[in-house]
C-alpha positions in Angstrom: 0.0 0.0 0.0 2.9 2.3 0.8 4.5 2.1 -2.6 1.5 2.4 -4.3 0.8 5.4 -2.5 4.2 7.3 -2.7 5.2 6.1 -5.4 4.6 8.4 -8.6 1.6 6.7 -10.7 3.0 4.8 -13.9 1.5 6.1 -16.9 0.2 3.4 -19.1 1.5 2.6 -21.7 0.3 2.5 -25.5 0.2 -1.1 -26.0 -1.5 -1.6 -22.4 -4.6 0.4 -23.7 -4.8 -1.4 -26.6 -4.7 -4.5 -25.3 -7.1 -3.2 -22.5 -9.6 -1.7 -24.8 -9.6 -5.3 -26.8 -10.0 -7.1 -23.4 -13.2 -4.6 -22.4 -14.6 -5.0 -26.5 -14.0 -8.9 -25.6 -15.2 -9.6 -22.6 -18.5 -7.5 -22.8 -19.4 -9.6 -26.2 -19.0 -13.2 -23.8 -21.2 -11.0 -21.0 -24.1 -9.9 -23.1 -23.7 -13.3 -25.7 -25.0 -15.4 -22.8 -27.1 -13.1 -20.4 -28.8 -11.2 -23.1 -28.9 -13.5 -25.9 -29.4 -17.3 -25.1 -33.0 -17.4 -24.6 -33.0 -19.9 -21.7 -31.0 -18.1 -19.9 -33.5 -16.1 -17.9 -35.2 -19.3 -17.3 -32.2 -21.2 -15.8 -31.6 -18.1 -13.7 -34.5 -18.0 -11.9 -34.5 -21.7 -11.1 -30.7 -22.0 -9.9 -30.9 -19.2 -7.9 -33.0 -17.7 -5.4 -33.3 -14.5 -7.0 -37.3 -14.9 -6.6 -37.2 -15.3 -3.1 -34.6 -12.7 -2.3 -37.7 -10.2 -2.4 -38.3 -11.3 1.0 -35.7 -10.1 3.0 -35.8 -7.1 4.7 -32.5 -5.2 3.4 -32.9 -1.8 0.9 -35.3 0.7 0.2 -36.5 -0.4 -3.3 -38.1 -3.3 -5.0 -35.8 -6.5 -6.1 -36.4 -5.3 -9.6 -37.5 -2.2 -11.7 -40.9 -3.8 -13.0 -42.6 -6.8 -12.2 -42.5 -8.5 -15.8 -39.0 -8.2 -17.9 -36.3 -9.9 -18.4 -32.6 -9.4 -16.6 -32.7 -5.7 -17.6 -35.4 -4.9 -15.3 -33.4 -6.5 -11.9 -31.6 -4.1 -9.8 -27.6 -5.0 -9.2 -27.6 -5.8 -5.4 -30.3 -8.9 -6.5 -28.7 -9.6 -9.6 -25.1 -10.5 -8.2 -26.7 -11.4 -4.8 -28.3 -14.0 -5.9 -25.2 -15.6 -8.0 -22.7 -15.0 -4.6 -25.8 -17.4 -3.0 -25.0 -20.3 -5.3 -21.5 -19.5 -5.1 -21.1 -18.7 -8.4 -20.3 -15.3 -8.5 -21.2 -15.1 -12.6 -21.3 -11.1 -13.0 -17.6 -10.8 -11.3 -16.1 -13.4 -14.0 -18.3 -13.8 -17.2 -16.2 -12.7 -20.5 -12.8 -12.1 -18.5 -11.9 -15.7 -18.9 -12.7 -15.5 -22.8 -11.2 -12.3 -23.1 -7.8 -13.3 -21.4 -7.6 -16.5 -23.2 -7.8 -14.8 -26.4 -5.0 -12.6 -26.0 -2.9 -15.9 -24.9 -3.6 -17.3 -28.0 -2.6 -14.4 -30.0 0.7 -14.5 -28.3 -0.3 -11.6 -26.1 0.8 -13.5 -22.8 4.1 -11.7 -22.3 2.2 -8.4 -22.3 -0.5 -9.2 -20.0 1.6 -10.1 -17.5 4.1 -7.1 -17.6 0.7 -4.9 -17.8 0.0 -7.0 -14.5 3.3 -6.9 -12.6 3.8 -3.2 -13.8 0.5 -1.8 -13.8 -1.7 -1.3 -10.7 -5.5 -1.0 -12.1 -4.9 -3.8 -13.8 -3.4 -5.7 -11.5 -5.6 -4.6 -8.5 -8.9 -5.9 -11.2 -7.6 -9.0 -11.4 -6.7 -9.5 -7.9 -10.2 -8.4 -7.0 -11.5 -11.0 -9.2 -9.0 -13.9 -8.4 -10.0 -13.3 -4.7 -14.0 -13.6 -5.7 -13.3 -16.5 -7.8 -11.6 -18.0 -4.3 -14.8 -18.2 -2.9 -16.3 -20.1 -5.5 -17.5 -23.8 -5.5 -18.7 -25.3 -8.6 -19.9 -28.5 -6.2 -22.1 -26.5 -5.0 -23.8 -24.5 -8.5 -24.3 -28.3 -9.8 -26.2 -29.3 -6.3 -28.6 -26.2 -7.4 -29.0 -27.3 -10.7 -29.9 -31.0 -9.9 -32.1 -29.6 -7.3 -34.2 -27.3 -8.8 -33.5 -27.2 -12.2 -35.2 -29.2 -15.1 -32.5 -31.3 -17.3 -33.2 -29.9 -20.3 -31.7 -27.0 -18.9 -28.4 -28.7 -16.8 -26.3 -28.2 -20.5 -26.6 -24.5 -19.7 -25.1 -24.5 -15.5 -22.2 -27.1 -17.5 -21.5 -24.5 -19.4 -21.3 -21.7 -16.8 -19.1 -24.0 -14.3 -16.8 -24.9 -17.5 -16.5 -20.8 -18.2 -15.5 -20.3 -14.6 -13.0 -23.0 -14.6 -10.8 -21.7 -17.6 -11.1 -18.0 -15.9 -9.6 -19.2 -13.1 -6.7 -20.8 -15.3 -6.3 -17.6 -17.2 -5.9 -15.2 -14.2 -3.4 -17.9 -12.3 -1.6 -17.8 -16.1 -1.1 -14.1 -16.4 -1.2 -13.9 -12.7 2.0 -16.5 -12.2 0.6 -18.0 -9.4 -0.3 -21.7 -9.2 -2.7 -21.3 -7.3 -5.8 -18.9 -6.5 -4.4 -16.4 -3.7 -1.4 -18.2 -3.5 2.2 -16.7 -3.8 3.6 -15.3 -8.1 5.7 -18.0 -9.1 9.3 -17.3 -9.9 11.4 -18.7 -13.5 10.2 -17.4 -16.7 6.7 -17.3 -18.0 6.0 -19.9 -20.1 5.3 -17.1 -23.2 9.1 -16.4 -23.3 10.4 -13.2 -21.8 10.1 -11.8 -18.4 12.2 -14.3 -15.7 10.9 -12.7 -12.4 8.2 -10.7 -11.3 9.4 -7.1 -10.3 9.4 -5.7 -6.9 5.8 -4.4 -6.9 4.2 -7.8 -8.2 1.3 -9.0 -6.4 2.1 -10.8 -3.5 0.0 -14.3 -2.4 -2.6 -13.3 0.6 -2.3 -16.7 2.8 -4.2 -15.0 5.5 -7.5 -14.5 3.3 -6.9 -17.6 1.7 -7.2 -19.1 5.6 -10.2 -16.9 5.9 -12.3 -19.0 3.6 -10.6 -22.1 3.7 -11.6 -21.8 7.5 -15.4 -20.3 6.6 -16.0 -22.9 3.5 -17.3 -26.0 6.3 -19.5 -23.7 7.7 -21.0 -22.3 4.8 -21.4 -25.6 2.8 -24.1 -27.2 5.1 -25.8 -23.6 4.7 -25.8 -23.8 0.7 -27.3 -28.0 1.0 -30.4 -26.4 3.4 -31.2 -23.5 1.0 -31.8 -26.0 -1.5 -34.1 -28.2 0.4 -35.7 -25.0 1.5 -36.0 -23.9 -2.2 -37.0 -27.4 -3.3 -39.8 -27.6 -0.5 -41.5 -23.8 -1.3 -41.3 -24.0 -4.8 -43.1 -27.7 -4.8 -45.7 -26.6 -2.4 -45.8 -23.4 -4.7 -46.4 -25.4 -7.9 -48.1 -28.1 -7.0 -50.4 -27.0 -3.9 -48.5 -30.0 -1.6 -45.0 -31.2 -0.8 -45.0 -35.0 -0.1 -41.5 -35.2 0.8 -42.5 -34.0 4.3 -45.4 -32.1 5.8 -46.0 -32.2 9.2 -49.6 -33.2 10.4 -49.1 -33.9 14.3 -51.1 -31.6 15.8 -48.3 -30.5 18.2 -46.1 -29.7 15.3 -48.2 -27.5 13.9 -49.3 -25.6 16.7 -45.2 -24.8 17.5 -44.7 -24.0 13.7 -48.1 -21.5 14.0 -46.6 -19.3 17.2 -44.6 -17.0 14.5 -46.6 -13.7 15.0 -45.3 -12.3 11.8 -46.3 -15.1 9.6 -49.2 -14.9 7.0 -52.1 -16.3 8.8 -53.5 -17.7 5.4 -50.0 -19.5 4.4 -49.5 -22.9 6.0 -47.8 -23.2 8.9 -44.8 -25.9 7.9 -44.4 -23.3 4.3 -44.2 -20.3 6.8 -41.0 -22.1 9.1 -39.7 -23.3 6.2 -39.5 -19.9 4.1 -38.1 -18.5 7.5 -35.4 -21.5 7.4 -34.6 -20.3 3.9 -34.0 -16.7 5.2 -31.5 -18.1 7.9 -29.4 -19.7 5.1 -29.5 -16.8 2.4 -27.9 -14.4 5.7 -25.7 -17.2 6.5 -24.5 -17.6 2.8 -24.2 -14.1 2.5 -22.2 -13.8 5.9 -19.9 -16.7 4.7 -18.9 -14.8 1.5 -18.4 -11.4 2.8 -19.3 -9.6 -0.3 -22.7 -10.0 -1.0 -23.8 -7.4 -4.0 
Protein backbone atom coordinates (compact mmCIF):
# COMPACT_ATOMS: atom_id res chain seq x y z
CA UNK A 1 0.00 0.00 0.00
CA UNK A 2 2.85 2.31 0.83
CA UNK A 3 4.50 2.05 -2.57
CA UNK A 4 1.48 2.41 -4.28
CA UNK A 5 0.84 5.36 -2.50
CA UNK A 6 4.16 7.26 -2.65
CA UNK A 7 5.24 6.09 -5.38
CA UNK A 8 4.59 8.41 -8.65
CA UNK A 9 1.58 6.71 -10.74
CA UNK A 10 2.98 4.78 -13.89
CA UNK A 11 1.49 6.11 -16.94
CA UNK A 12 0.15 3.43 -19.05
CA UNK A 13 1.53 2.59 -21.69
CA UNK A 14 0.32 2.50 -25.48
CA UNK A 15 0.17 -1.08 -26.03
CA UNK A 16 -1.54 -1.61 -22.44
CA UNK A 17 -4.63 0.38 -23.72
CA UNK A 18 -4.78 -1.37 -26.60
CA UNK A 19 -4.74 -4.54 -25.29
CA UNK A 20 -7.13 -3.22 -22.49
CA UNK A 21 -9.64 -1.66 -24.78
CA UNK A 22 -9.62 -5.32 -26.83
CA UNK A 23 -9.96 -7.11 -23.40
CA UNK A 24 -13.21 -4.61 -22.35
CA UNK A 25 -14.56 -5.02 -26.46
CA UNK A 26 -14.03 -8.92 -25.59
CA UNK A 27 -15.20 -9.63 -22.60
CA UNK A 28 -18.49 -7.54 -22.77
CA UNK A 29 -19.40 -9.63 -26.18
CA UNK A 30 -19.04 -13.18 -23.81
CA UNK A 31 -21.17 -11.02 -21.02
CA UNK A 32 -24.12 -9.94 -23.13
CA UNK A 33 -23.66 -13.26 -25.69
CA UNK A 34 -24.98 -15.43 -22.80
CA UNK A 35 -27.07 -13.07 -20.40
CA UNK A 36 -28.75 -11.24 -23.11
CA UNK A 37 -28.90 -13.47 -25.92
CA UNK A 38 -29.38 -17.27 -25.09
CA UNK A 39 -33.04 -17.37 -24.58
CA UNK A 40 -32.96 -19.91 -21.68
CA UNK A 41 -30.96 -18.11 -19.87
CA UNK A 42 -33.48 -16.12 -17.90
CA UNK A 43 -35.19 -19.27 -17.32
CA UNK A 44 -32.17 -21.16 -15.78
CA UNK A 45 -31.55 -18.06 -13.74
CA UNK A 46 -34.53 -18.04 -11.88
CA UNK A 47 -34.54 -21.68 -11.10
CA UNK A 48 -30.69 -22.03 -9.89
CA UNK A 49 -30.86 -19.19 -7.92
CA UNK A 50 -33.05 -17.68 -5.43
CA UNK A 51 -33.29 -14.50 -6.98
CA UNK A 52 -37.31 -14.94 -6.57
CA UNK A 53 -37.16 -15.27 -3.11
CA UNK A 54 -34.62 -12.70 -2.27
CA UNK A 55 -37.67 -10.23 -2.40
CA UNK A 56 -38.29 -11.30 1.01
CA UNK A 57 -35.74 -10.11 2.99
CA UNK A 58 -35.78 -7.10 4.71
CA UNK A 59 -32.51 -5.24 3.36
CA UNK A 60 -32.87 -1.83 0.87
CA UNK A 61 -35.27 0.70 0.21
CA UNK A 62 -36.47 -0.45 -3.28
CA UNK A 63 -38.14 -3.33 -5.00
CA UNK A 64 -35.84 -6.46 -6.14
CA UNK A 65 -36.35 -5.31 -9.63
CA UNK A 66 -37.47 -2.18 -11.66
CA UNK A 67 -40.94 -3.78 -13.02
CA UNK A 68 -42.62 -6.80 -12.19
CA UNK A 69 -42.45 -8.47 -15.75
CA UNK A 70 -38.96 -8.16 -17.93
CA UNK A 71 -36.26 -9.94 -18.38
CA UNK A 72 -32.58 -9.36 -16.59
CA UNK A 73 -32.75 -5.72 -17.59
CA UNK A 74 -35.37 -4.85 -15.26
CA UNK A 75 -33.41 -6.49 -11.89
CA UNK A 76 -31.62 -4.09 -9.78
CA UNK A 77 -27.55 -5.03 -9.24
CA UNK A 78 -27.63 -5.83 -5.38
CA UNK A 79 -30.29 -8.93 -6.47
CA UNK A 80 -28.66 -9.63 -9.60
CA UNK A 81 -25.11 -10.54 -8.15
CA UNK A 82 -26.68 -11.35 -4.78
CA UNK A 83 -28.26 -13.97 -5.88
CA UNK A 84 -25.16 -15.60 -7.97
CA UNK A 85 -22.67 -15.00 -4.63
CA UNK A 86 -25.76 -17.41 -2.97
CA UNK A 87 -25.03 -20.29 -5.26
CA UNK A 88 -21.49 -19.49 -5.09
CA UNK A 89 -21.09 -18.74 -8.36
CA UNK A 90 -20.29 -15.26 -8.48
CA UNK A 91 -21.21 -15.12 -12.57
CA UNK A 92 -21.32 -11.12 -12.96
CA UNK A 93 -17.61 -10.77 -11.29
CA UNK A 94 -16.07 -13.35 -14.04
CA UNK A 95 -18.26 -13.81 -17.20
CA UNK A 96 -16.19 -12.72 -20.45
CA UNK A 97 -12.84 -12.08 -18.54
CA UNK A 98 -11.87 -15.69 -18.90
CA UNK A 99 -12.65 -15.46 -22.76
CA UNK A 100 -11.17 -12.30 -23.14
CA UNK A 101 -7.78 -13.26 -21.38
CA UNK A 102 -7.58 -16.48 -23.21
CA UNK A 103 -7.84 -14.77 -26.36
CA UNK A 104 -5.04 -12.62 -26.05
CA UNK A 105 -2.86 -15.94 -24.86
CA UNK A 106 -3.61 -17.27 -28.01
CA UNK A 107 -2.61 -14.40 -30.04
CA UNK A 108 0.74 -14.49 -28.30
CA UNK A 109 -0.28 -11.56 -26.11
CA UNK A 110 0.76 -13.46 -22.84
CA UNK A 111 4.08 -11.72 -22.34
CA UNK A 112 2.19 -8.38 -22.28
CA UNK A 113 -0.53 -9.19 -20.00
CA UNK A 114 1.61 -10.07 -17.50
CA UNK A 115 4.05 -7.14 -17.57
CA UNK A 116 0.69 -4.92 -17.84
CA UNK A 117 0.02 -7.02 -14.53
CA UNK A 118 3.29 -6.89 -12.56
CA UNK A 119 3.83 -3.22 -13.85
CA UNK A 120 0.53 -1.80 -13.76
CA UNK A 121 -1.65 -1.33 -10.66
CA UNK A 122 -5.46 -0.99 -12.11
CA UNK A 123 -4.88 -3.78 -13.77
CA UNK A 124 -3.37 -5.75 -11.51
CA UNK A 125 -5.59 -4.64 -8.51
CA UNK A 126 -8.90 -5.88 -11.17
CA UNK A 127 -7.61 -9.05 -11.43
CA UNK A 128 -6.65 -9.48 -7.92
CA UNK A 129 -10.19 -8.41 -7.01
CA UNK A 130 -11.48 -11.01 -9.16
CA UNK A 131 -8.99 -13.93 -8.41
CA UNK A 132 -9.97 -13.26 -4.71
CA UNK A 133 -14.00 -13.61 -5.70
CA UNK A 134 -13.30 -16.54 -7.78
CA UNK A 135 -11.56 -17.95 -4.32
CA UNK A 136 -14.80 -18.21 -2.89
CA UNK A 137 -16.26 -20.12 -5.50
CA UNK A 138 -17.45 -23.77 -5.47
CA UNK A 139 -18.73 -25.33 -8.58
CA UNK A 140 -19.92 -28.49 -6.22
CA UNK A 141 -22.08 -26.54 -4.99
CA UNK A 142 -23.77 -24.50 -8.45
CA UNK A 143 -24.33 -28.25 -9.80
CA UNK A 144 -26.18 -29.28 -6.32
CA UNK A 145 -28.58 -26.15 -7.36
CA UNK A 146 -28.98 -27.31 -10.74
CA UNK A 147 -29.90 -30.95 -9.90
CA UNK A 148 -32.08 -29.64 -7.26
CA UNK A 149 -34.21 -27.26 -8.78
CA UNK A 150 -33.53 -27.22 -12.21
CA UNK A 151 -35.17 -29.19 -15.08
CA UNK A 152 -32.46 -31.34 -17.33
CA UNK A 153 -33.16 -29.88 -20.28
CA UNK A 154 -31.66 -27.02 -18.89
CA UNK A 155 -28.39 -28.68 -16.83
CA UNK A 156 -26.30 -28.23 -20.45
CA UNK A 157 -26.64 -24.54 -19.65
CA UNK A 158 -25.06 -24.49 -15.53
CA UNK A 159 -22.24 -27.05 -17.49
CA UNK A 160 -21.48 -24.49 -19.43
CA UNK A 161 -21.27 -21.72 -16.76
CA UNK A 162 -19.06 -23.99 -14.31
CA UNK A 163 -16.76 -24.95 -17.47
CA UNK A 164 -16.50 -20.84 -18.18
CA UNK A 165 -15.48 -20.27 -14.59
CA UNK A 166 -13.01 -23.04 -14.55
CA UNK A 167 -10.82 -21.69 -17.58
CA UNK A 168 -11.14 -17.98 -15.86
CA UNK A 169 -9.62 -19.24 -13.10
CA UNK A 170 -6.72 -20.79 -15.32
CA UNK A 171 -6.32 -17.58 -17.17
CA UNK A 172 -5.95 -15.17 -14.21
CA UNK A 173 -3.44 -17.94 -12.27
CA UNK A 174 -1.63 -17.79 -16.08
CA UNK A 175 -1.11 -14.14 -16.40
CA UNK A 176 -1.19 -13.88 -12.72
CA UNK A 177 1.96 -16.49 -12.20
CA UNK A 178 0.64 -18.00 -9.39
CA UNK A 179 -0.26 -21.73 -9.24
CA UNK A 180 -2.71 -21.32 -7.28
CA UNK A 181 -5.79 -18.88 -6.54
CA UNK A 182 -4.42 -16.42 -3.69
CA UNK A 183 -1.42 -18.18 -3.50
CA UNK A 184 2.22 -16.67 -3.85
CA UNK A 185 3.62 -15.27 -8.11
CA UNK A 186 5.73 -18.01 -9.10
CA UNK A 187 9.34 -17.31 -9.90
CA UNK A 188 11.40 -18.75 -13.50
CA UNK A 189 10.16 -17.42 -16.70
CA UNK A 190 6.66 -17.25 -17.97
CA UNK A 191 6.02 -19.86 -20.06
CA UNK A 192 5.32 -17.13 -23.22
CA UNK A 193 9.15 -16.39 -23.25
CA UNK A 194 10.38 -13.16 -21.82
CA UNK A 195 10.11 -11.79 -18.36
CA UNK A 196 12.19 -14.34 -15.74
CA UNK A 197 10.93 -12.67 -12.45
CA UNK A 198 8.23 -10.74 -11.28
CA UNK A 199 9.42 -7.14 -10.34
CA UNK A 200 9.40 -5.66 -6.92
CA UNK A 201 5.82 -4.36 -6.93
CA UNK A 202 4.19 -7.81 -8.18
CA UNK A 203 1.32 -9.00 -6.44
CA UNK A 204 2.09 -10.84 -3.51
CA UNK A 205 0.01 -14.29 -2.43
CA UNK A 206 -2.56 -13.25 0.59
CA UNK A 207 -2.25 -16.68 2.76
CA UNK A 208 -4.19 -15.04 5.46
CA UNK A 209 -7.51 -14.47 3.33
CA UNK A 210 -6.86 -17.64 1.67
CA UNK A 211 -7.16 -19.15 5.57
CA UNK A 212 -10.18 -16.93 5.90
CA UNK A 213 -12.29 -18.96 3.64
CA UNK A 214 -10.56 -22.12 3.71
CA UNK A 215 -11.62 -21.80 7.46
CA UNK A 216 -15.38 -20.26 6.61
CA UNK A 217 -15.97 -22.87 3.50
CA UNK A 218 -17.30 -26.05 6.27
CA UNK A 219 -19.47 -23.65 7.74
CA UNK A 220 -21.02 -22.32 4.78
CA UNK A 221 -21.37 -25.65 2.84
CA UNK A 222 -24.05 -27.17 5.14
CA UNK A 223 -25.81 -23.60 4.75
CA UNK A 224 -25.77 -23.82 0.73
CA UNK A 225 -27.28 -28.00 1.02
CA UNK A 226 -30.37 -26.43 3.43
CA UNK A 227 -31.19 -23.46 0.96
CA UNK A 228 -31.82 -26.05 -1.52
CA UNK A 229 -34.12 -28.22 0.40
CA UNK A 230 -35.71 -25.02 1.50
CA UNK A 231 -35.96 -23.87 -2.24
CA UNK A 232 -36.99 -27.38 -3.26
CA UNK A 233 -39.81 -27.55 -0.48
CA UNK A 234 -41.48 -23.78 -1.30
CA UNK A 235 -41.28 -24.03 -4.84
CA UNK A 236 -43.14 -27.74 -4.84
CA UNK A 237 -45.68 -26.65 -2.39
CA UNK A 238 -45.81 -23.42 -4.71
CA UNK A 239 -46.39 -25.43 -7.90
CA UNK A 240 -48.07 -28.06 -6.98
CA UNK A 241 -50.38 -27.04 -3.87
CA UNK A 242 -48.51 -30.01 -1.63
CA UNK A 243 -45.00 -31.18 -0.75
CA UNK A 244 -45.04 -34.99 -0.07
CA UNK A 245 -41.49 -35.15 0.77
CA UNK A 246 -42.46 -34.02 4.30
CA UNK A 247 -45.38 -32.08 5.78
CA UNK A 248 -46.04 -32.19 9.21
CA UNK A 249 -49.65 -33.21 10.40
CA UNK A 250 -49.06 -33.85 14.33
CA UNK A 251 -51.13 -31.65 15.85
CA UNK A 252 -48.26 -30.47 18.24
CA UNK A 253 -46.09 -29.74 15.26
CA UNK A 254 -48.18 -27.53 13.94
CA UNK A 255 -49.26 -25.64 16.72
CA UNK A 256 -45.16 -24.83 17.49
CA UNK A 257 -44.68 -24.01 13.67
CA UNK A 258 -48.12 -21.51 13.97
CA UNK A 259 -46.59 -19.28 17.22
CA UNK A 260 -44.60 -17.00 14.50
CA UNK A 261 -46.56 -13.67 14.99
CA UNK A 262 -45.32 -12.29 11.84
CA UNK A 263 -46.34 -15.14 9.60
CA UNK A 264 -49.22 -14.94 7.01
CA UNK A 265 -52.14 -16.28 8.82
CA UNK A 266 -53.52 -17.71 5.36
CA UNK A 267 -50.01 -19.48 4.45
CA UNK A 268 -49.48 -22.92 6.02
CA UNK A 269 -47.85 -23.16 8.93
CA UNK A 270 -44.83 -25.93 7.86
CA UNK A 271 -44.40 -23.34 4.35
CA UNK A 272 -44.20 -20.35 6.83
CA UNK A 273 -40.99 -22.07 9.08
CA UNK A 274 -39.67 -23.27 6.16
CA UNK A 275 -39.50 -19.88 4.15
CA UNK A 276 -38.08 -18.47 7.45
CA UNK A 277 -35.37 -21.48 7.43
CA UNK A 278 -34.64 -20.33 3.88
CA UNK A 279 -33.95 -16.67 5.23
CA UNK A 280 -31.54 -18.10 7.88
CA UNK A 281 -29.41 -19.67 5.11
CA UNK A 282 -29.54 -16.84 2.41
CA UNK A 283 -27.93 -14.41 5.70
CA UNK A 284 -25.72 -17.23 6.45
CA UNK A 285 -24.50 -17.55 2.79
CA UNK A 286 -24.22 -14.11 2.51
CA UNK A 287 -22.24 -13.84 5.93
CA UNK A 288 -19.94 -16.66 4.72
CA UNK A 289 -18.92 -14.79 1.50
CA UNK A 290 -18.43 -11.43 2.83
CA UNK A 291 -19.29 -9.57 -0.32
CA UNK A 292 -22.70 -10.03 -1.00
CA UNK A 293 -23.78 -7.42 -4.03
Amino acid sequence: VLGAVLAPPLAPKEGWRSMINALARKSCAEYRGLVFQRPEFVEYFTKATPVSELGRLNIGSRPSARAKAGGIETLRAIPWIFAWTQTRIHLPVWLGIGEALQEAIDAGQLELLQDMYNNWPFFQGTLDLVEMVLAKADTRIGRLYDRALVEERLWHLGEEIRERLGATQAAILKVARKADLLGPTLSGGSGGGGISAPPANTSMSTPNLDLKIRLRAPYVAPLNILQCLCLKALRDFQEKGTYTEYRPSDPEIIDLLSRDPAKDPMQHPFMAATYDSLLITIKGVAAGMQNTG
